[in-house]
N, C-alpha and C positions, 0 to 999 in steps of 0.2 A: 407793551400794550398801549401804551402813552401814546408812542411815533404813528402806532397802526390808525388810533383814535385819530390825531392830529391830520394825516395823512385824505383819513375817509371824509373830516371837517371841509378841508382846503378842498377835496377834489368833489365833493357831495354831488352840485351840477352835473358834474360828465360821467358819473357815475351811472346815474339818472337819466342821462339822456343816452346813452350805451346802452340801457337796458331797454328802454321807451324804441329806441332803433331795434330793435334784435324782437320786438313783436311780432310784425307781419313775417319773418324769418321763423321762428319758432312757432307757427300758425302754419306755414306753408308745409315745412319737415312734417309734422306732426301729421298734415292731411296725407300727405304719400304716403306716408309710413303704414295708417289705416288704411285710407280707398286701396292703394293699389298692392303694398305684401301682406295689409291684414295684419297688422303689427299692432298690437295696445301700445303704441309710442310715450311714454309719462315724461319723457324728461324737458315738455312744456311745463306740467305743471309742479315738478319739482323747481325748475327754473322760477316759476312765481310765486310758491313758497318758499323758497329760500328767500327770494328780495324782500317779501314781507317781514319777514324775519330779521332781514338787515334794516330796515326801514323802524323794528322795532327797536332792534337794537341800536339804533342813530334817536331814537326819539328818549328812550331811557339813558344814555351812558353814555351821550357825545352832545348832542344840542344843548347850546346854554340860553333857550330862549325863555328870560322869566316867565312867561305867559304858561308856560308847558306842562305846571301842575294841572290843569284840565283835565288836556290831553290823556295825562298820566291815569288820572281818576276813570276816565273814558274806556282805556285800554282794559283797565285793571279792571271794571265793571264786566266787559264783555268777556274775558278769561274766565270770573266764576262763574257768572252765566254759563257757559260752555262747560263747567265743571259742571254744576249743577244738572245742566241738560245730559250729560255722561251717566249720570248715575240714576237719573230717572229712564234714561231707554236703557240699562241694564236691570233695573226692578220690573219693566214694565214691557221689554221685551226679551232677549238674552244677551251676552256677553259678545256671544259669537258677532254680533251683528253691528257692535259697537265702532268698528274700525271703520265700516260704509257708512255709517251715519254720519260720523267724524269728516271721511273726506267729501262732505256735500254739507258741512256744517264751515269746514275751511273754503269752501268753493263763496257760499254764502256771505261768509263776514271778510270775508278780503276788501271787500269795497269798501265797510264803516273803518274797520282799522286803518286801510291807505288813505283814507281822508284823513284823516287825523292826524296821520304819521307826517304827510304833507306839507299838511295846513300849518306846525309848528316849524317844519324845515323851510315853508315858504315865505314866511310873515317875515316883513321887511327887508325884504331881497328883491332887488331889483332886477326885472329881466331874468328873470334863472331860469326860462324857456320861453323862446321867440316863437310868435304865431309861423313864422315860414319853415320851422324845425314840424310843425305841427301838418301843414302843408305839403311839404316833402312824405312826410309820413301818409299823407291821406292819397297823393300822385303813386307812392308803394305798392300801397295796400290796390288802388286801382289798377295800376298794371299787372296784380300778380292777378285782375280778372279778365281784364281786359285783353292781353297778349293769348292766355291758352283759351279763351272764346273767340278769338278772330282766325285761331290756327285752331280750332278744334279737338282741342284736348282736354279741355275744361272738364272737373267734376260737376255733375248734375244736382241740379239743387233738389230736386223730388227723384224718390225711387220708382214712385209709378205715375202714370196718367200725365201730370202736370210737363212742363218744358224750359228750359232757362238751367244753366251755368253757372257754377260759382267759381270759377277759374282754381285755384289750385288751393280752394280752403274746405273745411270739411265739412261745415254745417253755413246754409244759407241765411239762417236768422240772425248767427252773430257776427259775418261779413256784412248784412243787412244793417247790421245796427251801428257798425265800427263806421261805416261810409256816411252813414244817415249823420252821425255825430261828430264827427271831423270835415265836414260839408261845407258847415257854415266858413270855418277858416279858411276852406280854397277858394268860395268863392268869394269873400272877402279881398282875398290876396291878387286874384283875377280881375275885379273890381279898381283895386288901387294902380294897376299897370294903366288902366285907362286907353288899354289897346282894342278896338274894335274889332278888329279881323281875331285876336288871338282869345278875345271872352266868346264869341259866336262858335269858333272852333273849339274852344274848351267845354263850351256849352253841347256841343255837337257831339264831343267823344263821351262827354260825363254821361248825358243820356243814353246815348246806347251802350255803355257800362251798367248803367243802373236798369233799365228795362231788362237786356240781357239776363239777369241775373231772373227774375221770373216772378219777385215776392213784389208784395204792395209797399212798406214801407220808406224804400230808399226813393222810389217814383215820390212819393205821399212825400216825405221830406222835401223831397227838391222841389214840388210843386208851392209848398208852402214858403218857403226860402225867397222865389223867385218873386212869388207875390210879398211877400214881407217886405224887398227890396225896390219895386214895381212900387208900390204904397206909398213909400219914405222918400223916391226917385221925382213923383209926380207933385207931390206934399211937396217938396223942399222948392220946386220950381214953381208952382202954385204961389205958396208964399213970396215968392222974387217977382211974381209975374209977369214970369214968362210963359207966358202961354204955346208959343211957336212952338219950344221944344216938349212942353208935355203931348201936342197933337205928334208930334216926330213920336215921341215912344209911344203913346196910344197906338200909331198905325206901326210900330214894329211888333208891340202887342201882338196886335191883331191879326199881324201875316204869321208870326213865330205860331200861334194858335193853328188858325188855317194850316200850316204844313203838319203840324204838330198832328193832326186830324185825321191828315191823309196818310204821314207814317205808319203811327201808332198803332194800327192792325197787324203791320209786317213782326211787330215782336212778342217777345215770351211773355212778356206781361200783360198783354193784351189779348195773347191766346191762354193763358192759364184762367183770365177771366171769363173768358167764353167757356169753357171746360169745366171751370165749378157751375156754371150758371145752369149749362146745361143736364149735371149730373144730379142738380137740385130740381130739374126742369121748371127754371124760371120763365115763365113768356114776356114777363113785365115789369119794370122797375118797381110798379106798386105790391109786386107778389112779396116782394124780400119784406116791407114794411108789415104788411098786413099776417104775417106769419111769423110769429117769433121763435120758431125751429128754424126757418132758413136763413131770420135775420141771425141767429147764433152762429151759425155755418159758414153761413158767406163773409161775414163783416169779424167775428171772434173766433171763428175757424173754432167751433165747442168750446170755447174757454169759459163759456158760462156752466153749459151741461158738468164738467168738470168741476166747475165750483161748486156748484148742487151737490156732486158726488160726495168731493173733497170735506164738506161743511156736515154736509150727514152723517162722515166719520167723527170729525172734530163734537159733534151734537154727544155724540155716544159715547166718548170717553170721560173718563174719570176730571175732577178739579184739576187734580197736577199736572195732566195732561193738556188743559185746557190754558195753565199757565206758563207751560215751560215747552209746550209745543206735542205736537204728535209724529214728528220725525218725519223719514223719509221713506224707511221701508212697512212694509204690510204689519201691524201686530199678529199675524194669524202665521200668514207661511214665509216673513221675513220676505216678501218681492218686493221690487221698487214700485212705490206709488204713482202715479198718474200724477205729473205737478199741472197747474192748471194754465201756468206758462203767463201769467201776468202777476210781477215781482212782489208787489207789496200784499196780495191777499197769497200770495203762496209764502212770506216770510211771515205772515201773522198765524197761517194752519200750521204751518214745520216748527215754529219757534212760541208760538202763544203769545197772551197776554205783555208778559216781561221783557220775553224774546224779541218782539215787536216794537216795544217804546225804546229800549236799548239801543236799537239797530237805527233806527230812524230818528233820533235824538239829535244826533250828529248831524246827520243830512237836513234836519228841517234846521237846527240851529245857523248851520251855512247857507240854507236858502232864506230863512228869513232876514240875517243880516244884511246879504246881496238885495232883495227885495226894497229892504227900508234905506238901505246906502243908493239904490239905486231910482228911486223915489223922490230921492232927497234934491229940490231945485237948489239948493246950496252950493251942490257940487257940480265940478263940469265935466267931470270925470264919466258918466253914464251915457255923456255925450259923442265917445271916443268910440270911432268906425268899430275896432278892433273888442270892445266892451257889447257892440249889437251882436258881432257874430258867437261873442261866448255865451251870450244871452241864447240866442239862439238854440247856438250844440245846445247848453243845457235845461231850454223849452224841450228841443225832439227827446230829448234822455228821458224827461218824466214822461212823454206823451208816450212812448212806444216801451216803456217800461209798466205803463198799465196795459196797454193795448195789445203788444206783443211779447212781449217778456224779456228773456235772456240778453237784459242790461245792467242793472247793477248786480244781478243773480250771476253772472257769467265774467270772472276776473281779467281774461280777455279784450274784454269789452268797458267792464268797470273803472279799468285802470285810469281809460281815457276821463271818463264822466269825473272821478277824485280828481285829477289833472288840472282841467279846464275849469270845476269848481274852483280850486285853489288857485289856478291863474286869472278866473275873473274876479274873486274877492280881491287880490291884491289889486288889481289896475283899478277896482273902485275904493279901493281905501289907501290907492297912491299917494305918500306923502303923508300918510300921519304914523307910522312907521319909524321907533330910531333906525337908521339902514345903519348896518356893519357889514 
């Protein structure tokens, strides 16, 4: 057991990045399997509880990071929780139902545990995944939408009315969100080539990658990205004043806009807008404001009406209930609830009170550090190209995990968001670190 330990120590990295590879792969199997034989494919998510599992077992019985009693405390908090939560929906609803609870209770906390498991295996290690490993992953992930949307084989992102392709993955919101979040790094790495001809064209295919696809967020992302970098591009020459080349990008601004105008009709994204607008029969941008049934529709797709639902169950149950969660299935006839699809008020109704500070403990404790490390004019570290774009990913991570959900709720997805946490804490706290 020694040699095994010693063995998983020295090779931990390529372990890690073997598995982090084999995502978009075990996303793509898993869609065939269901769209086209109708197959419950599981041995995705066996695949990602078993790593969790090894990730625990790397954080208990092989890491000698003194820091790690935390961690440990961390772990072992959210296991009785989880006990606890076990034996409250067997009092409160039956036995029978306890194993579905379970796998959307492990669906759930994959995220708080792989940060943590991480964050110990990450601390003071240098480089133990390069932004262009990250990159390569995000150019994957876009060809496996890209290629079966150009040759039209693509699976459809809506089963009725709406239009748009999610290339050969099986749900559009967590394709949606995987691209939104690994964004910032390609264009980052696109950026540093400082090739003109090869950022216009990358720009060119990403977009109609991203529109293609039919949903708001990966568009919403890129548009923010672009202007984030348009911002700090203009700024930075401002300050040098040079003015010549900020009127140069103004007027590429300005035509990229312009074309942008004239395309943007021909695709899914632009026709799914017209298709809710009209099903809401909007005549006018002020109808959406002035009505907040359509504003809930069009902009939260009911994620509110849902909360309403959801909150008026959570009102009516019992204290225990209210502290340790109201689970996933109906208390009446055992059906799946309605989640409301925006992560953090659906991990405070399913898990309560406890459930709730637990879970998120972890992740504020890592964003406040990054925050005040990042804050900090001390350092120059915040100042590093490569530090904006993880800032970035994990800006859209929180934004589209209230907005749209299925991102730290969907292990898939999460994996990335604990990732890029852990690799922007380290490049902001580079060097204070003993490295081994």
């Amino acid at each position: 057991m020694k040699k095994i330990n010693t063995f998983i120590d020295k090779n931990m990295n390529k372990i890690v990045i073997i598995f982090l590879f084999l995502q978009p792969i075990i996303d793509v199997v898993t869609a065939i399997m269901l769209h086209t034989f109708k197959i419950n494919f599981t041995a995705g998510v066996v695949l990602r509880v078993l790593f969790l599992l090894f990730m625990i077992y790397y954080l208990f019985f092989i890491n000698q990071n003194e820091s790690k009693k935390k961690s440990l405390l961390y772990v072992i908090a959210i296991i009785i929780y989880i006990i606890l939560f076990s034996f409250h929906i067997i009092c409160a609803k039956k036995i029978g139902v306890l194993g579905s609870e379970l796998k959307n209770v492990a669906k759930t906390f994959y995220f708080p545990i792989l940060l943590v498991c991480m964050y110990d295996m990450f601390k003071g290690k240098k480089n133990i995944i390069k932004p262009r490993f990250l990159n390569n992953l995000f150019i994957t992930y876009g060809l496996f939408v890209l290629i079966p949307n150009l040759l039209g084989f693509g699976f459809d992102s809506y089963t009725v009315t709406k239009s748009g392709s999610i290339g050969l993955f099986y749900t559009a919101n967590e394709i949606s969100a995987i691209l939104s979040i690994l964004m910032p790094i390609f264009i980052y790495i696109i950026l540093e080539k400082k090739n003109y001809f090869l950022t216009i064209l990358s720009g060119v295919i990403l977009l109609y990658t991203l529109t293609s696809i039919g949903t708001k967020g990966p568009f919403l992302s890129f548009l923010i990205i672009c202007f984030y970098y348009l911002v700090c591009y203009i700024y930075h020459h401002i300050k040098r004043k040079k003015y010549k080349i900020v009127m140069i990008a103004s007027l590429v601004f300005i035509s990229s806009i312009s074309i942008f105008i004239f395309v943007i009709p021909k695709t899914s994204f632009y026709k799914n807008i017209v298709i809710h607008l009209e099903f809401l029969e909007v005549k006018k941008a002020s109808d959406i404001i002035k009505n907040p049934k359509v504003l809930d529709h069009f902009v939260f797709s009911e994620r509110l009406s849902f909360w309403k639902e959801v909150h008026t169950i959570y009102q009516g149950k019992n204290m225990t209930s209210k502290i340790l969660g109201i689970g996933y299935l109906n208390f009446d006839n055992q059906s799946s609830m309605k989640m409301i699809e925006m992560d953090y008020v659906d991990i405070f109704y399913r898990h309560g009170i406890v459930g709730f500070l637990i879970y998120m403990s972890g992740f504020f404790y890592m964003i406040l550090k990054i925050v005040k490390k990042y804050f900090n004019n001390t350092t120059m570290n915040s100042r590093n190209k490569i530090v904006q774009a993880y800032m970035l990913s994990i800006v859209l991570s929180i934004i589209l995990s209230l907005l749209t959900g299925h991102v730290i709720l969907s292990p898939s997805v999460s994996i990335f968001v604990a990732l890029i946490l852990n690799l922007l804490y380290n490049e902001l706290y580079k060097g204070e670190f003993r490295y081994g």
